[in-house]
Biopython code that builds the backbone (N, CA, C, O; Angstrom):
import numpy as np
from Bio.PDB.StructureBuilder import StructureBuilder

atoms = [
    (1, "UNK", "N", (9.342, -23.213, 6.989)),
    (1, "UNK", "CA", (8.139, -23.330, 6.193)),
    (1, "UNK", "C", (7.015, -22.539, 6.861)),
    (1, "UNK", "O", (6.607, -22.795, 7.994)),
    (2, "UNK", "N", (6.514, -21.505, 6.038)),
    (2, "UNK", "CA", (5.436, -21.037, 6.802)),
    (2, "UNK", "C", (3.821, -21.423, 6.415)),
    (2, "UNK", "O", (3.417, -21.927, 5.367)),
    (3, "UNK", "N", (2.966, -20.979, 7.721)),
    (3, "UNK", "CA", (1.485, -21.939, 7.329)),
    (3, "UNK", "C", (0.797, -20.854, 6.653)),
    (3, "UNK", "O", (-0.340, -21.190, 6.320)),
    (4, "UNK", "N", (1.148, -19.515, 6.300)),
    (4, "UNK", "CA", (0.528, -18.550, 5.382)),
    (4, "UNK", "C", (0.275, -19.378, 4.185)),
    (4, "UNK", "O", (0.699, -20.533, 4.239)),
    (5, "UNK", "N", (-0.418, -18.951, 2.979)),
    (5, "UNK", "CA", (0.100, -19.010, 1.451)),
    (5, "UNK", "C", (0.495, -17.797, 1.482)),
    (5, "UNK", "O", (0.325, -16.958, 2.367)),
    (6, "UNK", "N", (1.337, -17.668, -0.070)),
    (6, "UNK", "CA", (2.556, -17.389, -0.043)),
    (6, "UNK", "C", (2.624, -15.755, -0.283)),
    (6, "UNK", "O", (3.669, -15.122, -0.129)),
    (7, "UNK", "N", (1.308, -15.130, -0.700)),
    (7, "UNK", "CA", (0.942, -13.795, -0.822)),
    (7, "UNK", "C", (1.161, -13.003, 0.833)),
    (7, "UNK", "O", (1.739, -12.054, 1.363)),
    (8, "UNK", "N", (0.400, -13.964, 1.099)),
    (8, "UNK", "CA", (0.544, -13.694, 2.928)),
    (8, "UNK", "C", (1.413, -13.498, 3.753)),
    (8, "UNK", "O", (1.411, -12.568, 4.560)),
    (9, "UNK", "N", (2.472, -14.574, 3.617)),
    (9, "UNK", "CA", (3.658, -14.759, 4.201)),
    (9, "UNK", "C", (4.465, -13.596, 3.784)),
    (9, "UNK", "O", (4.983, -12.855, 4.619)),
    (10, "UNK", "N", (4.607, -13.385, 2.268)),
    (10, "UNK", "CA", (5.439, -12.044, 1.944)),
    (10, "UNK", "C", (5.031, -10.901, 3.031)),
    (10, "UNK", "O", (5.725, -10.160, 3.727)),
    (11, "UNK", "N", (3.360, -11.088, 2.868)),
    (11, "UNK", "CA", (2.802, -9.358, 3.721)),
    (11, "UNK", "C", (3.500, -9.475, 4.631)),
    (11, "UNK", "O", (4.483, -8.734, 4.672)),
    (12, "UNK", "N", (3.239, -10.616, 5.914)),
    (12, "UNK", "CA", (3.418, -10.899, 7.060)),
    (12, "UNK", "C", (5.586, -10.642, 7.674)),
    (12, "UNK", "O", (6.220, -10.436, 8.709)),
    (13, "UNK", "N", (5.859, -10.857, 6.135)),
    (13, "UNK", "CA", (7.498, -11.035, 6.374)),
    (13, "UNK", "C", (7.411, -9.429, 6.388)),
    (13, "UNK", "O", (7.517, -8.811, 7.448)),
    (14, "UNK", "N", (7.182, -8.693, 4.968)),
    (14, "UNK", "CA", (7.340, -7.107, 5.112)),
    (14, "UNK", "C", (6.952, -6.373, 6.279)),
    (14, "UNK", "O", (7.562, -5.446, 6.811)),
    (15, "UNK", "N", (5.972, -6.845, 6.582)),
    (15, "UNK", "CA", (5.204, -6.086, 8.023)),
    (15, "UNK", "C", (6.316, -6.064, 9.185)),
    (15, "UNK", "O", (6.625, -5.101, 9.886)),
    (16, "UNK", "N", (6.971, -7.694, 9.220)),
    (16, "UNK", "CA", (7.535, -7.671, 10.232)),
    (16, "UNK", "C", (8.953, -6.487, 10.230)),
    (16, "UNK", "O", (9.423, -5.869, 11.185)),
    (17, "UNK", "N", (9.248, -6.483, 9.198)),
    (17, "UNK", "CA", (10.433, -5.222, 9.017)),
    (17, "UNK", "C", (10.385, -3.960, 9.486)),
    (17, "UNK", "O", (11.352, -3.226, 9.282)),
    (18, "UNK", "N", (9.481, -3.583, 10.052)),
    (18, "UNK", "CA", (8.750, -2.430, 10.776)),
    (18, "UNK", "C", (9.160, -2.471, 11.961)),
    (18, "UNK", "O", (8.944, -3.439, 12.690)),
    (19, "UNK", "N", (10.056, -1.029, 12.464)),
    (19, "UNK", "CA", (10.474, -1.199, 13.684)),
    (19, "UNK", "C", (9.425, -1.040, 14.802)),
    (19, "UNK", "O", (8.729, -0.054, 15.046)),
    (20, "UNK", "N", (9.469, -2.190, 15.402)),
    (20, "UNK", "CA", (8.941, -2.477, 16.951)),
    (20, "UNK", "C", (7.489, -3.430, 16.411)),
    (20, "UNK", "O", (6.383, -3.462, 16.952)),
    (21, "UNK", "N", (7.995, -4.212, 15.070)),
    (21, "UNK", "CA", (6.735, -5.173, 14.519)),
    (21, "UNK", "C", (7.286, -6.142, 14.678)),
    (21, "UNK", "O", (8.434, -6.274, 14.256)),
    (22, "UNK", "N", (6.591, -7.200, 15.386)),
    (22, "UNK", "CA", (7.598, -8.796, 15.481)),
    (22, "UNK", "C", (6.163, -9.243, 14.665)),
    (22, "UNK", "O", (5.174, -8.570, 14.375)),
    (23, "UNK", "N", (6.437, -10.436, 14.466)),
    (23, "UNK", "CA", (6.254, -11.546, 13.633)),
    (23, "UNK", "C", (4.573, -11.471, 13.932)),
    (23, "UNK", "O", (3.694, -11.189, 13.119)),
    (24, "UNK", "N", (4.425, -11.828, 15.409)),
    (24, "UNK", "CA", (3.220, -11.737, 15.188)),
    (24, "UNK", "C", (1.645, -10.574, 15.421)),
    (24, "UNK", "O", (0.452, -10.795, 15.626)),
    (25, "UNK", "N", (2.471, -9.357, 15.250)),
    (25, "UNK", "CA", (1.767, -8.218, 15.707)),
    (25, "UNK", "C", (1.634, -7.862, 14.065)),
    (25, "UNK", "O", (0.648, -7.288, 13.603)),
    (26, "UNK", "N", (3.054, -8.397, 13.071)),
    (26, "UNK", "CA", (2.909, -8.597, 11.572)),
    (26, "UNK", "C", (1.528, -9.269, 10.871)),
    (26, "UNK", "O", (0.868, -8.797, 9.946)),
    (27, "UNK", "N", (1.298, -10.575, 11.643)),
    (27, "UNK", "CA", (0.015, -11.543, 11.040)),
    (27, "UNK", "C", (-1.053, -10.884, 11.662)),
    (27, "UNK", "O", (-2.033, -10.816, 10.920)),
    (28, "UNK", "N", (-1.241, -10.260, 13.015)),
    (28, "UNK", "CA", (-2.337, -9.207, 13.208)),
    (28, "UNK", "C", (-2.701, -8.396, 12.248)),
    (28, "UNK", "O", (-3.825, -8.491, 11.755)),
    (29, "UNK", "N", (-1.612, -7.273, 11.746)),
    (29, "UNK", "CA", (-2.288, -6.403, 10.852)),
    (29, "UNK", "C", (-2.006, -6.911, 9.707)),
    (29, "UNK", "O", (-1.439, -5.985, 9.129)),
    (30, "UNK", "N", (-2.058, -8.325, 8.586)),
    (30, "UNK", "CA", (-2.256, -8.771, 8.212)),
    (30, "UNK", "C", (-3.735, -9.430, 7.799)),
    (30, "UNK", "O", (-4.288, -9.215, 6.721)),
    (31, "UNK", "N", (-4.276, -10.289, 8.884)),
    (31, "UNK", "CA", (-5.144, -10.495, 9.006)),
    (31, "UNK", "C", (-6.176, -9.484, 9.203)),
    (31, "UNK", "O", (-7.318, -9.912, 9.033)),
    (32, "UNK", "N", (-6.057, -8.072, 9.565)),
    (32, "UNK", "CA", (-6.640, -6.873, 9.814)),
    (32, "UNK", "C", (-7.176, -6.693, 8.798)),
    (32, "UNK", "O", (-8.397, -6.787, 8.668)),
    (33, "UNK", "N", (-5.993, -6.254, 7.427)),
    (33, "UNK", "CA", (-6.016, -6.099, 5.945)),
    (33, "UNK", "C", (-6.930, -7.161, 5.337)),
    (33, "UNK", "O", (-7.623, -6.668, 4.447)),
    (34, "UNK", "N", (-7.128, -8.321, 5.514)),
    (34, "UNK", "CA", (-8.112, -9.228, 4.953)),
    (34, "UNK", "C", (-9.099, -8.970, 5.605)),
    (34, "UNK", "O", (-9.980, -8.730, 4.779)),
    (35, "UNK", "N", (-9.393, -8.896, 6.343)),
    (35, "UNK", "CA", (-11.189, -8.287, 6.749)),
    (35, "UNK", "C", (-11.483, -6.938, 6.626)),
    (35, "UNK", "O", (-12.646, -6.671, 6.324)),
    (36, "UNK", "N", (-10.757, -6.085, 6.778)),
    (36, "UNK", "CA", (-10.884, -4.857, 6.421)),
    (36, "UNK", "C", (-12.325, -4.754, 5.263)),
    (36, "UNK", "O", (-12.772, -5.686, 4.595)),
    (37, "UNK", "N", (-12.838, -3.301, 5.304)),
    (37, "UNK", "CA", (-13.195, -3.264, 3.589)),
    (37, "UNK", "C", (-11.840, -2.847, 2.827)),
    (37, "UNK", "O", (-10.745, -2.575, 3.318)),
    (38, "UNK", "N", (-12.241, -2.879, 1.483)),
    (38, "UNK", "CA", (-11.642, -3.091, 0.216)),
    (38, "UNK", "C", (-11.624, -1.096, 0.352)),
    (38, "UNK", "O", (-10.604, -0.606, -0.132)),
    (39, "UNK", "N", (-12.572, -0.145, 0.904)),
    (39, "UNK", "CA", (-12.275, 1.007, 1.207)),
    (39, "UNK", "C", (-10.960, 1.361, 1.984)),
    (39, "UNK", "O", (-10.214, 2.227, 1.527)),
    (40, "UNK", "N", (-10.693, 0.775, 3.032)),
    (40, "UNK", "CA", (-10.147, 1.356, 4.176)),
    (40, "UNK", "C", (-8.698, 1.113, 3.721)),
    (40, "UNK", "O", (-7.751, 1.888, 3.855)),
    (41, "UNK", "N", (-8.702, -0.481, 2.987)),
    (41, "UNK", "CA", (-7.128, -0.505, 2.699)),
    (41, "UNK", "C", (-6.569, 0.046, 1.619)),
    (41, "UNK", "O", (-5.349, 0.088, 1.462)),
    (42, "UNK", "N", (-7.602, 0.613, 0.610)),
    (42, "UNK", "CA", (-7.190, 1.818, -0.267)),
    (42, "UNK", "C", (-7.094, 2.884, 0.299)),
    (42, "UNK", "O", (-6.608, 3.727, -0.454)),
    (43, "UNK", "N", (-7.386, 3.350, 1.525)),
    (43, "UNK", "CA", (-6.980, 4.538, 1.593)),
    (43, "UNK", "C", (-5.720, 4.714, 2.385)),
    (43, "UNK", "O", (-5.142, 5.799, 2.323)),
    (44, "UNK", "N", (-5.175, 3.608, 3.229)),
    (44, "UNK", "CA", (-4.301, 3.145, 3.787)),
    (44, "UNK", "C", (-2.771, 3.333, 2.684)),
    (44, "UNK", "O", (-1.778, 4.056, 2.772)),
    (45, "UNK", "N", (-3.251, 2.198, 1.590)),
    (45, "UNK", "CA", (-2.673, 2.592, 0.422)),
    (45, "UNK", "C", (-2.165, 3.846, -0.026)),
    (45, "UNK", "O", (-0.966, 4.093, -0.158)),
    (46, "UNK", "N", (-3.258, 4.763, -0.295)),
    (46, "UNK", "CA", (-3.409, 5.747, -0.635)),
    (46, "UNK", "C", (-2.774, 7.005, 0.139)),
    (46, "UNK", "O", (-2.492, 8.043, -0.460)),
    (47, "UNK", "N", (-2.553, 6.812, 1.660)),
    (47, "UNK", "CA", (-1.754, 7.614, 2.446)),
    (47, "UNK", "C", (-0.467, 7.685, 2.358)),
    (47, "UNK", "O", (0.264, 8.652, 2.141)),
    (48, "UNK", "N", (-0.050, 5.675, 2.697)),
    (48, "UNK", "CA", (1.235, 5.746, 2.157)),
    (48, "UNK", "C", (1.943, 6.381, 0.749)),
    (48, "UNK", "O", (3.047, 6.922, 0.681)),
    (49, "UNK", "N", (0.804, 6.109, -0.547)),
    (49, "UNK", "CA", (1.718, 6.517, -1.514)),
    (49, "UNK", "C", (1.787, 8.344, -1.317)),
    (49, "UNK", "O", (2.622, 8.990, -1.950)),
    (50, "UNK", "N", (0.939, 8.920, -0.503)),
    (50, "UNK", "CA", (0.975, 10.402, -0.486)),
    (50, "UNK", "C", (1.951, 11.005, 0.279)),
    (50, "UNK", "O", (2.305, 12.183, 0.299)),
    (51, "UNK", "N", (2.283, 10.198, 0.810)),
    (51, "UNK", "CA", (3.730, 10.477, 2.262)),
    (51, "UNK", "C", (4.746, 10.147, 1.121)),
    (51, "UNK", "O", (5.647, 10.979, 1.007)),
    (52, "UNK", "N", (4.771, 9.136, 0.291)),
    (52, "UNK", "CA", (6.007, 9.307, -0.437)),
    (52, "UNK", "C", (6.223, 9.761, -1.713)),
    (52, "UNK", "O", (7.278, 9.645, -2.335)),
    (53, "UNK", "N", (5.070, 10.352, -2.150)),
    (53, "UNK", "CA", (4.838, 11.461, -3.312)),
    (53, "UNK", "C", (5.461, 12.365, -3.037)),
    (53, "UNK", "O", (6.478, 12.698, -3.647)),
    (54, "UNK", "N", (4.791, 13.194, -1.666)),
    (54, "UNK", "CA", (4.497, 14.654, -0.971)),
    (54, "UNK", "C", (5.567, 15.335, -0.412)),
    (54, "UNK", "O", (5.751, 16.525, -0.156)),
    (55, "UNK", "N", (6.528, 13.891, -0.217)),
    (55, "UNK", "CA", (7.483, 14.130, 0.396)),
    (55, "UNK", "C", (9.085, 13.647, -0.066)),
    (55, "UNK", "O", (9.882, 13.011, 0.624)),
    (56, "UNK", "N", (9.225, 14.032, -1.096)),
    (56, "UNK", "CA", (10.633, 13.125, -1.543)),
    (56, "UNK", "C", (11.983, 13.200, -1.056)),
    (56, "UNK", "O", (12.961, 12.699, -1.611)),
    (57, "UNK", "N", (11.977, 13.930, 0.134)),
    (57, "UNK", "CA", (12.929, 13.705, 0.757)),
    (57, "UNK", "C", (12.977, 12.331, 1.688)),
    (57, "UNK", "O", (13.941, 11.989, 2.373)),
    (58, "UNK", "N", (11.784, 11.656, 1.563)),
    (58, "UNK", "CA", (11.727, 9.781, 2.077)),
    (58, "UNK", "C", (12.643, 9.459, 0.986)),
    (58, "UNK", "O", (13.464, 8.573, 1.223)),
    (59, "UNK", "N", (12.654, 9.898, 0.071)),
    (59, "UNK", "CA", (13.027, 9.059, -1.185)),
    (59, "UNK", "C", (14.987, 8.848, -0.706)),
    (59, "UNK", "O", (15.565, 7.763, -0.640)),
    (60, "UNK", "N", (15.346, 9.628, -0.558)),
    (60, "UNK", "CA", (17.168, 9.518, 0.379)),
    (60, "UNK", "C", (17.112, 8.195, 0.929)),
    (60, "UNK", "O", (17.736, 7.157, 0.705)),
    (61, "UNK", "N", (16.016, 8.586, 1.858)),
    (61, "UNK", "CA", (15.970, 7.074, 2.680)),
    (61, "UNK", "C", (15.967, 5.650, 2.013)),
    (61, "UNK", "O", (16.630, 4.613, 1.997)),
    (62, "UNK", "N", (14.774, 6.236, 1.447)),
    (62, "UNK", "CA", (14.528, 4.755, 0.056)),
    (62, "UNK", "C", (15.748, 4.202, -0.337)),
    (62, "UNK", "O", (15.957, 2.989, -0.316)),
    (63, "UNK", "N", (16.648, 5.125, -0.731)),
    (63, "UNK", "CA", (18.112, 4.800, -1.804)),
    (63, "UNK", "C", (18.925, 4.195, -0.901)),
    (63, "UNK", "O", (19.512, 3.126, -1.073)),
    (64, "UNK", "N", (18.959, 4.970, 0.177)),
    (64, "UNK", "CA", (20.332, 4.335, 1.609)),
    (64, "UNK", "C", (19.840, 3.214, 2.289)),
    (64, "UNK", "O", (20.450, 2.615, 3.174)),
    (65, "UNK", "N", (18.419, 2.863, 1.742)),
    (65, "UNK", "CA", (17.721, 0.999, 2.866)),
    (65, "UNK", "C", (17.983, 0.420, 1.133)),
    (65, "UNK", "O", (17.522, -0.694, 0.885)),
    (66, "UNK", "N", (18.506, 0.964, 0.303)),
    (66, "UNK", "CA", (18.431, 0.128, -1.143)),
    (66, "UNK", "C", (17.099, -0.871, -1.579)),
    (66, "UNK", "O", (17.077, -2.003, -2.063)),
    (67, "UNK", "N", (15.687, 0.346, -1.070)),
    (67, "UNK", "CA", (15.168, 0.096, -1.729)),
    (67, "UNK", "C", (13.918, 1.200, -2.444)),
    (67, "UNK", "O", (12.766, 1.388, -2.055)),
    (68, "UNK", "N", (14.440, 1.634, -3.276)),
    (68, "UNK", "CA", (14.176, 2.388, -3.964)),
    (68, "UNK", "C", (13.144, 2.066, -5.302)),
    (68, "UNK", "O", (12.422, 2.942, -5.778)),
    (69, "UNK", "N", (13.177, 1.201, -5.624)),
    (69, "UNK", "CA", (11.767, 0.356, -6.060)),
    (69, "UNK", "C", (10.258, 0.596, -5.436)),
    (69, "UNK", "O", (9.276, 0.832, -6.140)),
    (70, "UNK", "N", (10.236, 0.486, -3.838)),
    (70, "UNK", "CA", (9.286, 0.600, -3.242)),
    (70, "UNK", "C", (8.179, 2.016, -3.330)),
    (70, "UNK", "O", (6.958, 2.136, -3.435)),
    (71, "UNK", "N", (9.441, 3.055, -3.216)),
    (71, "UNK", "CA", (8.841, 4.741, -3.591)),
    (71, "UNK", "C", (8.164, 4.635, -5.136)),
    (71, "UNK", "O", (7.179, 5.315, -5.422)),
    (72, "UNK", "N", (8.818, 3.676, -6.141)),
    (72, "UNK", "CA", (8.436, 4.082, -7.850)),
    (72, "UNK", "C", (6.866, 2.942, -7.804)),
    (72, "UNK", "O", (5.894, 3.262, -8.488)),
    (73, "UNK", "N", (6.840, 1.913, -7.100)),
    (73, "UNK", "CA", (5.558, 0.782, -6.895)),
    (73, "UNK", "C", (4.698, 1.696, -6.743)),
    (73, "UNK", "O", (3.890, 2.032, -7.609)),
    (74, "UNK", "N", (4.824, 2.298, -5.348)),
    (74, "UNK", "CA", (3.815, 3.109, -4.455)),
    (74, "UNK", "C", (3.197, 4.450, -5.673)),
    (74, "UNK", "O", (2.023, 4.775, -5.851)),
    (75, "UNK", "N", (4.219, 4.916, -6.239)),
    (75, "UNK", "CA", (3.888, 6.141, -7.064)),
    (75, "UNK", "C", (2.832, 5.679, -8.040)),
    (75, "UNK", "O", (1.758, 6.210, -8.323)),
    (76, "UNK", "N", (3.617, 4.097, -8.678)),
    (76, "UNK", "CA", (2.674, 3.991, -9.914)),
    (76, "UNK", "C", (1.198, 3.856, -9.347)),
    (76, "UNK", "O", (0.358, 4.633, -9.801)),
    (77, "UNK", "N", (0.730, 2.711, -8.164)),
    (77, "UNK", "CA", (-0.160, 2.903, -7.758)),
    (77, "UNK", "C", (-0.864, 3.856, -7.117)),
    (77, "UNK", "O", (-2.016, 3.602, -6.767)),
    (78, "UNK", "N", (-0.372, 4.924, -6.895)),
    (78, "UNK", "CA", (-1.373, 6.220, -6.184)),
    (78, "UNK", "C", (-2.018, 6.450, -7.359)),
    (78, "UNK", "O", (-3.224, 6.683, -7.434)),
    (79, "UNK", "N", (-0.969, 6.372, -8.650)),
    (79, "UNK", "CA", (-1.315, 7.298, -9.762)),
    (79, "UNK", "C", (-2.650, 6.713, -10.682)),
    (79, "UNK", "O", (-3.562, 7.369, -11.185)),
    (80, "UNK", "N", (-2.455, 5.499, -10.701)),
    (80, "UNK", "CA", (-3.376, 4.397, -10.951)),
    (80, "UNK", "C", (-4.709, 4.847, -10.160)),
    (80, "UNK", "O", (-5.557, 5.566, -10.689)),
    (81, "UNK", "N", (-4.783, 4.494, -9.218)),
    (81, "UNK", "CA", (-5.624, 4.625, -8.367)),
    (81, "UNK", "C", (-6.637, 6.141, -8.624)),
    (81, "UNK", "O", (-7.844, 6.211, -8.855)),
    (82, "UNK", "N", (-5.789, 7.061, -8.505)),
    (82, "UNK", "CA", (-6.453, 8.502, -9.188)),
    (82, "UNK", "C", (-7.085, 8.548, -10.119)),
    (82, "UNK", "O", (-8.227, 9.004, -10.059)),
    (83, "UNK", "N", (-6.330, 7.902, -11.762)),
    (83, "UNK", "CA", (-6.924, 7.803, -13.043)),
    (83, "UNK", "C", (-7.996, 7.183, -12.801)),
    (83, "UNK", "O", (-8.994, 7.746, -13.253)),
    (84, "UNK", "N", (-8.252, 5.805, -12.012)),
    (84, "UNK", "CA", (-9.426, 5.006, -11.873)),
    (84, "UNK", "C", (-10.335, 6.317, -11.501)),
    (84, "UNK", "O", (-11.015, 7.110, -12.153)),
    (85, "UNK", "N", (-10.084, 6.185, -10.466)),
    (85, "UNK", "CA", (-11.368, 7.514, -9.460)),
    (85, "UNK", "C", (-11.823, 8.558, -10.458)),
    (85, "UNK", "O", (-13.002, 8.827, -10.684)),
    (86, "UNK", "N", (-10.663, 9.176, -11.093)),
    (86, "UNK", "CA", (-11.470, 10.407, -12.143)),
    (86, "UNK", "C", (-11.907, 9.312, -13.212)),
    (86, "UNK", "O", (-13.033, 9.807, -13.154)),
    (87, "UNK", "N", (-12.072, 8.191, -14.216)),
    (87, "UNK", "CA", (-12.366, 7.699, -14.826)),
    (87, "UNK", "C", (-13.818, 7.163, -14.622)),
    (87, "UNK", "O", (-14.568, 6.852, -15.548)),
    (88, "UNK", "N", (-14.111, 7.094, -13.332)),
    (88, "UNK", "CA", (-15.029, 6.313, -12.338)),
    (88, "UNK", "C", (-16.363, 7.670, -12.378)),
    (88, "UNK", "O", (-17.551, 7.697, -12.698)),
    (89, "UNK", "N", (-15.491, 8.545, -11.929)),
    (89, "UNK", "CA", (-16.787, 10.212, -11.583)),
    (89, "UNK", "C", (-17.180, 10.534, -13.134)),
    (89, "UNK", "O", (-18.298, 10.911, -13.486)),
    (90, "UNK", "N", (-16.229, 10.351, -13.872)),
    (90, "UNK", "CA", (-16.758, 10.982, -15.534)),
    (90, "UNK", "C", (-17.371, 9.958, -15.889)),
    (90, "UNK", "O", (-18.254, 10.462, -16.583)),
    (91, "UNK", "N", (-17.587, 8.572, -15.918)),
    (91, "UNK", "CA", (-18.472, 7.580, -16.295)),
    (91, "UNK", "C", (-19.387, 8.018, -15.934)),
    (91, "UNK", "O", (-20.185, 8.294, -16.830)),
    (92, "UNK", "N", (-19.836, 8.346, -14.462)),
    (92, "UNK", "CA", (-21.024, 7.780, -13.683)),
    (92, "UNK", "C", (-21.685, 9.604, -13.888)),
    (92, "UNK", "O", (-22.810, 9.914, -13.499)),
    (93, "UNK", "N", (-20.990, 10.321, -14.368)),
    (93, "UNK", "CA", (-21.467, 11.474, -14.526)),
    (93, "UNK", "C", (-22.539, 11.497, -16.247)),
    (93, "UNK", "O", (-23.635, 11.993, -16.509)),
    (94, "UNK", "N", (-21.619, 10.770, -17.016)),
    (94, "UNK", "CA", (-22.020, 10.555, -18.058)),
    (94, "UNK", "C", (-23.427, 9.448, -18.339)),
    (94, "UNK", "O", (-24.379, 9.590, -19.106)),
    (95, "UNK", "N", (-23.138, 8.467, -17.500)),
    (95, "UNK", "CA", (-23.665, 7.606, -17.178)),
    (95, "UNK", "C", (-24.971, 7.938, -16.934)),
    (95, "UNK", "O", (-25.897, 7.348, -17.491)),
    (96, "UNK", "N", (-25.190, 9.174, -15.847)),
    (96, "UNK", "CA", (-26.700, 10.063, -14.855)),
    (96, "UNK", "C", (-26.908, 11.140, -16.263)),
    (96, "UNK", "O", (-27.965, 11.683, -15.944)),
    (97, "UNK", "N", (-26.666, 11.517, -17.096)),
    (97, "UNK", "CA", (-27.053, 12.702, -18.326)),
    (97, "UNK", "C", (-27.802, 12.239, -18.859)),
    (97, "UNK", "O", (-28.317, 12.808, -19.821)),
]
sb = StructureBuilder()
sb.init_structure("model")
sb.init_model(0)
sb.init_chain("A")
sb.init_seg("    ")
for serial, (resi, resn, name, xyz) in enumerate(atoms, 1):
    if name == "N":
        sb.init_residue(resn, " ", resi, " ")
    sb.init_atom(name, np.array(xyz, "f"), 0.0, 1.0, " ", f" {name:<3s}", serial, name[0])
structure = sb.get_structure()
């Protein structure tokens, strides 16, 4: 039973899957991510999904750890994330006229 809730515990479990991440160097950058700004872990975000855009030869890897889901998540959200941002500059452009 863990004392996370349960959003947490997932992070904290994925984190730990990271070679040379134990459990609790996992709830460190966990807890990192919650204080963070709401900037820093989008761009964090935003790196990862560009390493596995930029680079689809990760994607081999993706298929042979069978998980290949993770590369198509990451994509939808970079892509997301972009539309917002240009959606965001043409408002606020429109917005200042």
């Amino acid at each position: 039973m863990s004392l996370y809730p349960a959003p947490l515990a997932r992070l904290v479990q994925e984190l730990s899957k990271l070679p040379g991440i134990g459990e609790k160097t996992a709830a460190r950058l966990a807890f990192y991510m919650l204080k963070a700004k709401r900037d820093e872990i989008l761009r964090l975000a935003e790196s990862i999904g560009k390493l596995l855009i930029h680079y689809p030869s990760y994607i081999l890897y993706a298929a042979i750890a069978g998980r290949i889901d993770w590369y198509f998540y990451v994509y939808i959200g970079v892509n997301a994330v972009y539309a917002l941002r240009a959606f965001a500059g043409v408002a606020l452009r429109f917005g200042r006229a």
